[in-house]
C-alpha positions as CSV (number, residue, x, y, z in Angstrom):
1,X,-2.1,-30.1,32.6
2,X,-3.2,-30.6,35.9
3,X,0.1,-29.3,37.5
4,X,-0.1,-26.6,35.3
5,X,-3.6,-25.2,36.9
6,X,-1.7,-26.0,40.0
7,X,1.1,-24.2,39.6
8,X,-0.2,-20.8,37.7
9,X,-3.0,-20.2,39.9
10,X,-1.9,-20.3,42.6
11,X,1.6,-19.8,43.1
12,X,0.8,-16.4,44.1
13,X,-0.7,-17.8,47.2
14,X,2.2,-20.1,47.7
15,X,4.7,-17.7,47.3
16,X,2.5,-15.3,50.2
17,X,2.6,-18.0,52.5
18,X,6.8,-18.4,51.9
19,X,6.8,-15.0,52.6
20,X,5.1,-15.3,56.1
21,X,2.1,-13.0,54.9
22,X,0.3,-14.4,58.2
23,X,3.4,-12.5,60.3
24,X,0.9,-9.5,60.0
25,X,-1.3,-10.9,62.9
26,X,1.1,-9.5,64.9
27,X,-0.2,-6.0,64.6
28,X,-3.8,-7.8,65.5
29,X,-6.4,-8.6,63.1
30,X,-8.1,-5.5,62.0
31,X,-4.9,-4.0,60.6
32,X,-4.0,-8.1,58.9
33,X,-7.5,-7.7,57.0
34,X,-7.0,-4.2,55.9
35,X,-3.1,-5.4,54.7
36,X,-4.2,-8.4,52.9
37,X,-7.1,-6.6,51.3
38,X,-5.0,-4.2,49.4
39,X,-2.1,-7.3,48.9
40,X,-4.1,-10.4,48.0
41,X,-7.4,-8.0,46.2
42,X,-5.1,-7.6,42.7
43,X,-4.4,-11.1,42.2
44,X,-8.6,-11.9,43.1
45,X,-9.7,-10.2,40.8
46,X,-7.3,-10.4,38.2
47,X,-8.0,-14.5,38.1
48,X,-11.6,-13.5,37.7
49,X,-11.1,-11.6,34.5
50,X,-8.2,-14.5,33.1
51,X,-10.6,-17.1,33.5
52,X,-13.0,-15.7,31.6
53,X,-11.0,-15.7,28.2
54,X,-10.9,-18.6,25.8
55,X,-14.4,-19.9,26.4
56,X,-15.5,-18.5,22.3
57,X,-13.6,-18.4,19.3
58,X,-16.2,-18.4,16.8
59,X,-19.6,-17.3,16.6
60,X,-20.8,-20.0,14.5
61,X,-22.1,-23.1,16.7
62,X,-21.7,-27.0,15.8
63,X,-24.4,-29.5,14.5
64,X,-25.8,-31.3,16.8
65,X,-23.4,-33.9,18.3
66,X,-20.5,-32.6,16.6
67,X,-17.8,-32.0,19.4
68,X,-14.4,-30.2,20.2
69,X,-11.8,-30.4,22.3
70,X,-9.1,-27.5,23.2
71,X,-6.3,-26.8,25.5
72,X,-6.2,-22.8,25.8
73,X,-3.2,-20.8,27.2
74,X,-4.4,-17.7,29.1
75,X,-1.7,-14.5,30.3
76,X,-3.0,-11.7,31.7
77,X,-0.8,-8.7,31.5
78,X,-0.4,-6.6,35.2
79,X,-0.1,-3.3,34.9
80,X,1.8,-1.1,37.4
81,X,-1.1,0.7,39.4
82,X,-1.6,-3.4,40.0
83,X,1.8,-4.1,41.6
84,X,1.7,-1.3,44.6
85,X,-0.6,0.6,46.9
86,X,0.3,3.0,49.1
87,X,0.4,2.0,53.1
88,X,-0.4,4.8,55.1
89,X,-0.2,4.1,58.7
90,X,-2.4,6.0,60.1
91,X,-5.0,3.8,58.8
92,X,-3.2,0.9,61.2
93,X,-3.6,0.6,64.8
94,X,-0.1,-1.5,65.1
95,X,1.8,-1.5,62.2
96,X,4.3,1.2,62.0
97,X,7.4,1.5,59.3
98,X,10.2,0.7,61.1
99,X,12.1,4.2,59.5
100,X,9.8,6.0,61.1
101,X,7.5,6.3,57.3
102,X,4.0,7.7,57.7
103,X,3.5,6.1,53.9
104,X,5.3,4.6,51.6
105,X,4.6,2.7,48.0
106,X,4.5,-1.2,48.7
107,X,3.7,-4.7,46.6
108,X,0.7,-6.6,46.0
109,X,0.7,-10.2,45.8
110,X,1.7,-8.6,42.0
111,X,4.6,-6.6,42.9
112,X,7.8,-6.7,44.9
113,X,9.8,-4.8,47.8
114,X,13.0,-3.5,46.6
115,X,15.1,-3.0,48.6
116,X,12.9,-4.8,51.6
117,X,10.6,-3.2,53.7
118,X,10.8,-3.5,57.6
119,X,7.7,-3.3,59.7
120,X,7.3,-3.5,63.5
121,X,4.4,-3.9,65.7
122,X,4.6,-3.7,69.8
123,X,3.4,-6.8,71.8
124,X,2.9,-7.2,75.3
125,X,5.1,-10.4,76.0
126,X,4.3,-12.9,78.8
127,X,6.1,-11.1,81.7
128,X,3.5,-8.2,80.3
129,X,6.3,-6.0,79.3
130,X,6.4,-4.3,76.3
131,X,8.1,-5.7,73.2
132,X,8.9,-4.4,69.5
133,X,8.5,-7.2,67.1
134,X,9.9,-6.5,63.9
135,X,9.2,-8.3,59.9
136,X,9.7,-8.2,56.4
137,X,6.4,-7.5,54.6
138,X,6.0,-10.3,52.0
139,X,6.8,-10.3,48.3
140,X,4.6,-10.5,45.0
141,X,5.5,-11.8,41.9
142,X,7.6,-9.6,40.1
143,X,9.9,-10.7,42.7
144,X,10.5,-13.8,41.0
145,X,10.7,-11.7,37.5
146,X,7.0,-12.7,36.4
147,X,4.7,-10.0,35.5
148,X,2.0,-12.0,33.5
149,X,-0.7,-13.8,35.4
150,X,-0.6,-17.2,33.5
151,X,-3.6,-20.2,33.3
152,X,-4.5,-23.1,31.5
153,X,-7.5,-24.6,30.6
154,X,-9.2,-27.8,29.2
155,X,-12.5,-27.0,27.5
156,X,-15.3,-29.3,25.6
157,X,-18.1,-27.9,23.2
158,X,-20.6,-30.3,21.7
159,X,-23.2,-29.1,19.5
160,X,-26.9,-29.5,20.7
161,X,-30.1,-28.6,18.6
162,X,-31.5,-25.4,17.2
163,X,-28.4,-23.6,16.7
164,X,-27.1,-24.4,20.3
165,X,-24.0,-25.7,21.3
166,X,-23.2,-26.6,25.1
167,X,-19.3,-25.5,26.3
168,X,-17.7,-27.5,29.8
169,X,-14.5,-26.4,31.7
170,X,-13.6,-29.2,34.3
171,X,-11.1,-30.3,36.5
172,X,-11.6,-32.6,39.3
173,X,-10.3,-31.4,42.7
174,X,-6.4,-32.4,42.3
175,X,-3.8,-31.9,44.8
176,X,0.1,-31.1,44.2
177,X,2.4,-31.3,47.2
178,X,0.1,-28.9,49.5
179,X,-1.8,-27.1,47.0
180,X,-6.0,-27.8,46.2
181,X,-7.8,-26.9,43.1
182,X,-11.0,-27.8,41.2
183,X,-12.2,-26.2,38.8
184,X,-15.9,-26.1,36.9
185,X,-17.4,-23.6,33.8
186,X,-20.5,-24.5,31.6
187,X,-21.8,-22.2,29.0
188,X,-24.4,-22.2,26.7
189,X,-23.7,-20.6,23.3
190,X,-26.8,-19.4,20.9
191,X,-25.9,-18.0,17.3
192,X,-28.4,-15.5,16.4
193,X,-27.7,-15.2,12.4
194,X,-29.0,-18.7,12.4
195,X,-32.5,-16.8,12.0
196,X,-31.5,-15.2,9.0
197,X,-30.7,-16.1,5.3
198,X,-27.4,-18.9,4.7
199,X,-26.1,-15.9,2.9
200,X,-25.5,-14.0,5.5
201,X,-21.8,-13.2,5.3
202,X,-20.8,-13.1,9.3
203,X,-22.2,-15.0,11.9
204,X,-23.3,-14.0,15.2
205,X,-24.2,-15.3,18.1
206,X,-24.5,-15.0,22.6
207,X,-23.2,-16.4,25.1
208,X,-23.6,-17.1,28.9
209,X,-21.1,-19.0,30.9
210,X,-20.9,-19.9,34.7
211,X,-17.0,-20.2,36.2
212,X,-16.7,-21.7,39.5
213,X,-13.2,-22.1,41.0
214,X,-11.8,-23.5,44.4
215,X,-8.6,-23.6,46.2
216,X,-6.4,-23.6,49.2
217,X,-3.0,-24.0,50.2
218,X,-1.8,-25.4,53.6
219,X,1.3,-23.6,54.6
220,X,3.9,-24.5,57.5
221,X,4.5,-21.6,60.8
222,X,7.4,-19.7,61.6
223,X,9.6,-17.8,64.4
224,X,7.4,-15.2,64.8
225,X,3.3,-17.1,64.6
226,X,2.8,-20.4,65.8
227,X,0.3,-21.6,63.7
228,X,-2.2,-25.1,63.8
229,X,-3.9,-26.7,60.4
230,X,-3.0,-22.8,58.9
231,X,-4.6,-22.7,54.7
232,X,-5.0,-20.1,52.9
233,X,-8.8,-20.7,51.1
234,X,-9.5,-19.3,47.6
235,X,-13.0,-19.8,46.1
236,X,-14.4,-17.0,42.9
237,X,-18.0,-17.6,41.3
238,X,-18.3,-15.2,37.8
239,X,-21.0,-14.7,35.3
240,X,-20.4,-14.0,31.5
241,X,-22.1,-12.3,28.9
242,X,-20.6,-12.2,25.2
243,X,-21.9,-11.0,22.1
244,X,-19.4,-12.1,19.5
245,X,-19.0,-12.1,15.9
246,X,-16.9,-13.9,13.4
247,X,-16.6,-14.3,8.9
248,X,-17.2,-17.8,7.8
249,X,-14.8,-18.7,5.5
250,X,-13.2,-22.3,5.3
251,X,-9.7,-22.2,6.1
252,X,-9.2,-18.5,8.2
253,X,-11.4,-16.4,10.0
254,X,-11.3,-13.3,12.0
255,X,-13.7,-12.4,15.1
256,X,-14.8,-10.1,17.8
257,X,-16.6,-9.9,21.0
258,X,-17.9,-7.5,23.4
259,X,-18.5,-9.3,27.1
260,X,-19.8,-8.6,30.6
261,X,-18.0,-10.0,33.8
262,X,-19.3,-10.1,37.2
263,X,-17.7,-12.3,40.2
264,X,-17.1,-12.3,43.5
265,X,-13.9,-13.6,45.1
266,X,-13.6,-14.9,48.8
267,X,-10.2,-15.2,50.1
268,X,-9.6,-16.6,54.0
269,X,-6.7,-17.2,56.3
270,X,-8.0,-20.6,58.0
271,X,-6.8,-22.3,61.4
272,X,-5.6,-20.9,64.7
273,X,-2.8,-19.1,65.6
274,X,-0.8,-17.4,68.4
275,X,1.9,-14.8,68.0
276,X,4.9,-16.8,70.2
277,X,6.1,-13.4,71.5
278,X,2.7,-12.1,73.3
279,X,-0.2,-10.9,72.4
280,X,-1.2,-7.8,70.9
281,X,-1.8,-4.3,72.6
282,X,-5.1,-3.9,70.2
283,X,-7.1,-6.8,71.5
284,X,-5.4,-8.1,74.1
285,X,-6.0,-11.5,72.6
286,X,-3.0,-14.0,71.8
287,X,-4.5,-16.7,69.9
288,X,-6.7,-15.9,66.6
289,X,-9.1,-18.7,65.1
290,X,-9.3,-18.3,61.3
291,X,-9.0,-14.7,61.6
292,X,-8.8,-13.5,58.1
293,X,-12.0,-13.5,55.5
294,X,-11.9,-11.2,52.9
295,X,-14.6,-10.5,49.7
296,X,-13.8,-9.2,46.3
297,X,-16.7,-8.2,43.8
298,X,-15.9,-7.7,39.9
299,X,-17.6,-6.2,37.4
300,X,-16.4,-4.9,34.1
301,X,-16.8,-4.7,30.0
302,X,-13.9,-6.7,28.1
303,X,-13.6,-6.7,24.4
304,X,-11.9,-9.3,22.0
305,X,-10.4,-9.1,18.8
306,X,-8.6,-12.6,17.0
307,X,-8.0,-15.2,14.3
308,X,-8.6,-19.0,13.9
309,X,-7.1,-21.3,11.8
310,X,-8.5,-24.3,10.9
311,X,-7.1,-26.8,9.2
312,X,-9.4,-30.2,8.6
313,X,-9.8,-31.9,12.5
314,X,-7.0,-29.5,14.4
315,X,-7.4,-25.7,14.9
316,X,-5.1,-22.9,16.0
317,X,-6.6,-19.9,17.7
318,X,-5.0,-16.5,19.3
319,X,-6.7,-13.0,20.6
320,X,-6.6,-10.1,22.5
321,X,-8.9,-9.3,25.1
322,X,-9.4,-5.8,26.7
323,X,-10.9,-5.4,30.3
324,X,-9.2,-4.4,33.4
325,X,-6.7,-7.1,33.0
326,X,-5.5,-7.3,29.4
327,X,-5.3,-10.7,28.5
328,X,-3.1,-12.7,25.6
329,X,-5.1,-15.7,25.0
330,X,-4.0,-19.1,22.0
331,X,-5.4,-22.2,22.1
332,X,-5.2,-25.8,20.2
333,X,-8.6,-27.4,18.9
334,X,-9.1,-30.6,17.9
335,X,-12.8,-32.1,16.8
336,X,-15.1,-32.7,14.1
């Protein structure tokens, strides 16, 4: 389970770095941050709105110290205005298409260049002549033929007192070859139609969850940037809100939710770095010190509509959540 947080989070972030995304400091670093702001934003905020799925199933809470334990499966679908934005150059200082483009339509960390895009940028080299340097902007997932944003997760819900139950998502910072991630949620869950009669024939109830998640891959340098300790550094903080609603029959049940999201992503480009062939015209400068930090905020309704099955100590579970990033979510319960 661990490799699999490993590998669906952030293999977006590997792939960027196999794709020399940090070849952009070659055009200097106000037109690198613009760039990965538009390629790296989609992929921020779409594992904002993923990990918030699969933390409520059912609006009816456990008795006090009953407990349950589930693996969920999360895939978000991307949708095409999420794969591309358009790159007008005129909004760069150095980066110019190399056919002579003012604009064209290119991938996200989401999408894919097909055929291959070339981009050039002009250096001053260290005889302080002028010099073209020219690259391949990197490639997003649909590249690789995946167009789903895919997690897992490991959750815990224990009932409490007064018609409270207490949820925890946790994963210990693990590492996989050069790849960091720790994960921590906790949520409170209240169900409101505990006030009313037993008759009642749905049950309701709120919740309010806290997601915390932190990352980084360390990446290797190329021909083109010459690079020391260079790690890309993911960490996202999101709030949740959920009203849901659920029938209370034994065996089958169907329920609904309507939630509120709000996060805020930070994605930087950590260590130093000198482009080998000069330095840029922009700044004049040839070496950059962690020279990319970028901030994504999320905010957004999302809406949820599924079944669970329970059958005696194991449960099945599968929804459909509506938000900005349409999610598939199914999970396996098991607990008293």
């Amino acid at each position: 389970m661990k490799k699999l947080f490993l590998l669906f989070l952030f293999f977006s972030l590997k792939l960027a770095a196999q794709q020399n995304l940090e070849n952009i400091l070659v055009a200097g670093v106000e037109d690198a941050n613009r760039f990965i702001d538009s390629y790296i934003g989609p992929v921020a905020e779409g594992m904002i709105y993923n990990s918030s799925n699969g933390w409520i199933q059912e609006a009816q809470v456990k008795k006090p110290l009953r407990f349950d334990i589930s693996v969920v499966a999360n895939a978000s679908l991307i949708k095409d205005h999420q794969k591309y934005f358009i790159l007008n150059t005129e909004d760069y200082e150095m980066l110019k298409f190399k056919d002579g483009s003012i604009s064209k339509k290119v991938g996200t960390a989401f999408g894919e260049n097909n055929p291959e895009i070339t981009v050039m940028a002009e250096v001053i080299n260290d005889n302080g002549e002028t010099e073209t340097v020219e690259f391949y902007l990197p490639q997003g997932l649909a590249s690789t033929n995946i167009n789903v944003l895919p997690t897992a997760f490991i959750h815990g819900r224990v009932g409490l007192f007064k018609a409270t139950e207490l949820k925890v998502r946790y994963l210990p910072t693990v590492k996989m070859e050069d790849v960091r991630l720790g994960i921590f949620g906790i949520g409170v869950q209240h169900e409101f139609s505990k006030w009313f009669s037993s008759n009642f024939p749905l049950a309701i109830s709120g919740l309010i969850v806290y997601n915390n998640m932190k990352g980084s891959y360390k990446f290797y340098d190329d021909q083109i940037i010459e690079a020391v300790d260079p790690e890309f550094e993911l960490k996202q903080n999101s709030m949740l809100y959920q009203l849901q609603v659920s029938t209370k029959f034994k065996k089958f049940n169907f329920y609904g939710g309507l939630g509120f999201l709000n996060g805020t992503s930070n994605f930087n480009v950590l260590g130093s770095y000198e482009v080998k062939s000069g330095s840029t015209i922009a700044d004049s400068k040839k070496y950059y010190y962690n020279p990319i930090s970028l901030k994504h905020k999320v905010s957004g309704f999302k809406g949820t509509l599924g079944a669970k099955l329970q059958l005696g100590f194991f449960k099945l579970h599968a929804d459909y959540n509506f938000s900005e990033f349409n999610t598939v979510s199914v999970g396996m319960h098991f607990g008293t």
